[in-house]
Each structure stands twice: as structure tokens, then as C-alpha cells.
C-alpha positions in Angstrom: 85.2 85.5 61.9 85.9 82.6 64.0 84.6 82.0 67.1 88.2 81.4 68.3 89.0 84.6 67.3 86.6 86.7 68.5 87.2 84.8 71.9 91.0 85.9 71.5 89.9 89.6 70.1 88.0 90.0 73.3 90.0 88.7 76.1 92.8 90.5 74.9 91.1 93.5 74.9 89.9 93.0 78.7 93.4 92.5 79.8 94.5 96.0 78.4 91.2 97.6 79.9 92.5 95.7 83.2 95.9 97.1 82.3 94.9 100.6 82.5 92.4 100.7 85.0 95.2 99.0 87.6 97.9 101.0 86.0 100.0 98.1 86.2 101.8 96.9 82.4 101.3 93.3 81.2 103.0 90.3 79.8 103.0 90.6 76.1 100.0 90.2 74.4 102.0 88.1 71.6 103.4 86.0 74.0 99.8 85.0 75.8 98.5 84.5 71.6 101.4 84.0 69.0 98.6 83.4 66.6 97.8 87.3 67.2 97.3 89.1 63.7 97.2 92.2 62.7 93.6 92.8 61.5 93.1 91.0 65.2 95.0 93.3 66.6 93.2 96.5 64.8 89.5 95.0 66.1 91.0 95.1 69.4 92.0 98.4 69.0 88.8 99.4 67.6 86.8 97.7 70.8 88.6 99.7 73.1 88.2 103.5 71.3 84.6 102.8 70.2 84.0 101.9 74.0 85.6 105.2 74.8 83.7 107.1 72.7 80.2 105.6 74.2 81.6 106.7 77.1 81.5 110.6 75.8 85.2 110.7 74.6 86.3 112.1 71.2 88.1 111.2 68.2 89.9 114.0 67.1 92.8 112.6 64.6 95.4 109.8 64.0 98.8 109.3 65.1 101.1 107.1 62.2 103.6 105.2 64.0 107.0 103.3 63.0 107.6 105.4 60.0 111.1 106.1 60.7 113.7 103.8 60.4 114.9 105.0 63.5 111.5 103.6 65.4 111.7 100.8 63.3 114.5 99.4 64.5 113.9 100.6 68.2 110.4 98.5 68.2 111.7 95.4 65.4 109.0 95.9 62.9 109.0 96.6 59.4 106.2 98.6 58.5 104.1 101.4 60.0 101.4 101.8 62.1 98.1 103.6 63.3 96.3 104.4 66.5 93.6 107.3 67.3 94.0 110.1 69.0 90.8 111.1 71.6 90.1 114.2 73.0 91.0 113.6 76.6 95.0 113.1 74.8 95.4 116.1 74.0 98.1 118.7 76.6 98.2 122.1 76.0 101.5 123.4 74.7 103.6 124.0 77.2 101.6 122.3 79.5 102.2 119.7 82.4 102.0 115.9 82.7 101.9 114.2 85.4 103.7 110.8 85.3 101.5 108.8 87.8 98.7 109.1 85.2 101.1 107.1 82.5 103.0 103.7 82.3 106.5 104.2 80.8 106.0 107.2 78.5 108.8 108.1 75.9 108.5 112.0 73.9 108.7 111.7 70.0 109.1 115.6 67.9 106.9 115.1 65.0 104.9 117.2 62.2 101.2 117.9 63.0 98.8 117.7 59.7 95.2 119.5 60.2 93.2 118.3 57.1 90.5 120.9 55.6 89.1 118.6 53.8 88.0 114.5 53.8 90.8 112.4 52.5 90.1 108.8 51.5 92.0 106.5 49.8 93.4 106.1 47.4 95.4 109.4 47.8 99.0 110.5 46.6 101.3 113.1 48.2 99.9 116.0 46.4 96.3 114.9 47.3 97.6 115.1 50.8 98.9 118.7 50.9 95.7 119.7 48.7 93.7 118.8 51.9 95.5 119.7 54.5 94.7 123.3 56.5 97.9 124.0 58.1 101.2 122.3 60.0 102.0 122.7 63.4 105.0 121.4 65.4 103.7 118.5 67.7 105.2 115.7 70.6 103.9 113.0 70.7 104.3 111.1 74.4 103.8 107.3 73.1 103.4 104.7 76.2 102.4 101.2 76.4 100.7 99.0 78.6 103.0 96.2 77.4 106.0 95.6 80.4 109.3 96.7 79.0 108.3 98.1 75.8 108.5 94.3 74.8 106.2 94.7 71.8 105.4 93.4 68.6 103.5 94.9 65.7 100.7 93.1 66.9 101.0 94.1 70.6 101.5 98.1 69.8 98.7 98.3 67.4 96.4 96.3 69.6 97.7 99.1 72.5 96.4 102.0 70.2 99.6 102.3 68.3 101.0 102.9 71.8 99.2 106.3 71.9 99.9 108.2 75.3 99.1 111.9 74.8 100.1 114.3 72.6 100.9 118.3 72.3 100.7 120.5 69.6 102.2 123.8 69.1 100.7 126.9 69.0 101.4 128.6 65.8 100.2 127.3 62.4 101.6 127.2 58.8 100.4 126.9 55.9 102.8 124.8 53.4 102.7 127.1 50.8 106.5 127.4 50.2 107.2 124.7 52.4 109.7 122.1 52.1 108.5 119.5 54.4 111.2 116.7 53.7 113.9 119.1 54.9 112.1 120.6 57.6 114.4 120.4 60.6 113.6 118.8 63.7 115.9 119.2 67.5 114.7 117.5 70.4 116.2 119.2 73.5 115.4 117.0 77.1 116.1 119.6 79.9 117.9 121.9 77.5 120.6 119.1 76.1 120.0 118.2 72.6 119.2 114.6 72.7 118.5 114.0 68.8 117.7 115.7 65.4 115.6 114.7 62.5 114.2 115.5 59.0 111.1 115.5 57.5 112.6 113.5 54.9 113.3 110.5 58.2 109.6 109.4 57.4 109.1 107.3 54.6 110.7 110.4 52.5 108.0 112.5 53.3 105.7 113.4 56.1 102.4 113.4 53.5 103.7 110.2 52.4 102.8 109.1 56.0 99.4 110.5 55.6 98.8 109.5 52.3 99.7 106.1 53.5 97.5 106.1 56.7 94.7 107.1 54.0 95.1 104.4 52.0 95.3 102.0 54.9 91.8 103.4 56.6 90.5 102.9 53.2 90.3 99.2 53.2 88.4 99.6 56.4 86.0 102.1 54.4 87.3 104.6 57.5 87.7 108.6 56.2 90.0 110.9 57.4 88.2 113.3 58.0 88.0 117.6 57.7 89.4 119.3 61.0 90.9 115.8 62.4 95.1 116.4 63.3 97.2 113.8 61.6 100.5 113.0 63.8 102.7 111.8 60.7 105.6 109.8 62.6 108.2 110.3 64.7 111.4 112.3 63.2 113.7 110.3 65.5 114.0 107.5 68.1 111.7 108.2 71.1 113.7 109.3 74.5 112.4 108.2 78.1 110.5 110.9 80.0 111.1 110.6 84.0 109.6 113.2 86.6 110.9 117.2 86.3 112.1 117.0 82.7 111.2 119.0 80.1 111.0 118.2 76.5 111.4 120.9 73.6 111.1 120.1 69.9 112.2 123.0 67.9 111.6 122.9 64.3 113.0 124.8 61.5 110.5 127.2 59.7 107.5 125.9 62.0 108.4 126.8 65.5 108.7 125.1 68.2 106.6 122.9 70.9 107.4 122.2 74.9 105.4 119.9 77.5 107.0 119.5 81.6 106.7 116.1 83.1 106.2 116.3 86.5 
């Protein structure tokens, strides 16, 4: 590695640390560095969650982004993405957020994967669903640091995959007789349906998601590992969350999943 990058890997990882501890979003990271990769953008990334875990933080999973065509088009890009999800993340269903602590947070209903076993690539589908524990209904509240939601691949993976928080339901299902492609999502803000989805509305399949986040982590050498939750993508476009409304993702067969923003 260059010198020149590792001076670019760096100082674009202090201005998101800046970012966050002066809660204040930031010119686009693309736009201060064009040159801005994507295996840049994942060191940066990987600075800012291994500092957090030397701080006493967690990892406890992964969240795939920009599987849905839906997000895809929202965001511009063409292909997926990954961030981690910590410990300090996680709400408690039907808990309460409090908006001062995030930037510009939007709510996304997805699937929730809890693997019982290590999964490294290269996996299939069924490798997937061998592995995993159980399903639970999940939100995901993805935010950025990035003013605007003006990102690129580059500046949303560098941003943890614009990870925010995320809720997972209470119940848990095994996928034995479980068809996860047409597994039904409604996303209700304040009681109004605002959108629907399928399971099918990422990449086909939400284990394909997982398969491919496996297969991705595996040129890293990374393992996914027993007991981490795998977010698998949103089922729909991501809707704005302001203070007082409450977001309910109700899923057929699985249940559903609720989080108040206050």
C-alpha cells in the first residue's frame, strides 16, 4: 500500500470520527478524494470498528446493504454492500430512539439471519440455510454522516454501510417449511402503510444475500461467524424517520417488529 493511500485511508477516517463526535454530517467523502476505492473505503471502515472494539464495543453480526433494486436506485450504485453491526446498535423491540443521538436516519423492514454455525466462503444458498439457527423480523435504521444522503458506493461503505441501529423482533423461526423468497414484508409509519416487499426483492433470495456477504468476507479471510445476526437487505426503499413516529414491519409467517422515534 501506498503511502498516498494510507494518508487518504486515514484522513478520511478522522473526518468521520470528527463527524460523529460533532454530530454534524460532512461534505462527501468522494468529492474531497475521487480517487476513493472501494477496498479503500473497506480499510476505512475497518479503522473505525476495530478502534471501537479496543474501546470495549462488540461485533455482533453484519448488515448487507443495496441488495434491492429498490435501494439501488435510491443510493445509484450497482452492487451490494457490507457494514458491521456492534453491540451498542442494537434497540430492543419495541423500543425508543431518540433522534438527537442520529444524523438523518431512514427505517428499512428486513429478514434477520442468526447463523449456528461458521460460514465461510465459498458458500451456496443451501449452505446458508444449513447454518443458520433461526429468522427473526428485523429494522434496520440506516444513517449517514454524509450531508444529504449524497453518497457513493465508496462513501456508504467507508460510513459502515451507513449502519445506524437496528431492532430485531422477538420471536424466532426456524425455516423449516419456510419459503423465504415470498415471505411478505408491510412497512406501516404511524399506522399508514408506506411500502411492501418480498423476500424474493433481494437478489432473489435473502440467503443469497448471505451467501454473498460470505463469499465477499472471504477474500478478506473474515468468517461469519456461529451466533453473529446477519441483516440480509432491505425489502424496500428506506423511508425518513422524524421525531414521534413509529415504524412497524409486519411480516408474513415471521411476525412482526416495532421501534418509536422520539
Amino acid at each position: 500500500m501506498s503511502n498516498q493511500v494510507i494518508h487518504r485511508v486515514q484522513h478520511v477516517h478522522e473526518l468521520l470520527l470528527q463527524a460523529e463526535a460533532a454530530k454534524q454530517s460532512i461534505t462527501p467523502l468522494s468529492d474531497l478524494y475521487p480517487e476513493l476505492s472501494v477496498d479503500e473505503a473497506y480499510q476505512v471502515q475497518l479503522l473505525a470498528i476495530n478502534e471501537k472494539v479496543g474501546n470495549g464495543e462488540r461485533i455482533v453480526g453484519k448488515k448487507i446493504g443495496l441488495t434491492s433494486v429498490a435501494m439501488q436506485q435510491l443510493l445509484g450504485v450497482d452492487q451490494p454492500d457490507y457494514g458491521h453491526l456492534l453491540n451498542s446498535m442494537e434497540v430492543c423491540n419495541n423500543g425508543i430512539i431518540h433522534l438527537d443521538d442520529l444524523f438523518q436516519p431512514k427505517v428499512e423492514g428486513e429478514i434477520a439471519f442468526v447463523l449456528r454455525q461458521d460460514l465461510k466462503g465459498p458458500v451456496t444458498i443451501e449452505d446458508v440455510l444449513e447454518a443458520t439457527e433461526y429468522i427473526s423480523p428485523a429494522l434496520e435504521i440506516v444513517d449517514s454522516r454524509i450531508t444529504d444522503w449524497k453518497i457513493t458506493l465508496a462513501d456508504t461503505i467507508a460510513d459502515n454501510a451507513s449502519s445506524g441501529l437496528f431492532v430485531i423482533g422477538d420471536e424466532r423461526f426456524s425455516l423449516t417449511d419456510l419459503d423465504l423468497p415470498s415471505i411478505e414484508m408491510n412497512l406501516f409509519k404511524n399506522g399508514v402503510l408506506i411500502n411492501t416487499g418480498h423476500g424474493s426483492d433481494v437478489l432473489g433470495h435473502p440467503a443469497k444475500c448471505v451467501a454473498w456477504l460470505a463469499n465477499k468476507l472471504s477474500e478478506y479471510n473474515v468468517v461469519l461467524k456461529a451466533g453473529e445476526v446477519i441483516l440480509s437487505g432491505a425489502l424496500s426503499a428506506a423511508v425518513v424517520a422524524e421525531k414521534g413516529d413509529r415504524f412497524t414491519a409486519g411480516f408474513s409467517h415471521i411476525g412482526k417488529v416495532e421501534v418509536t422515534f422520539k
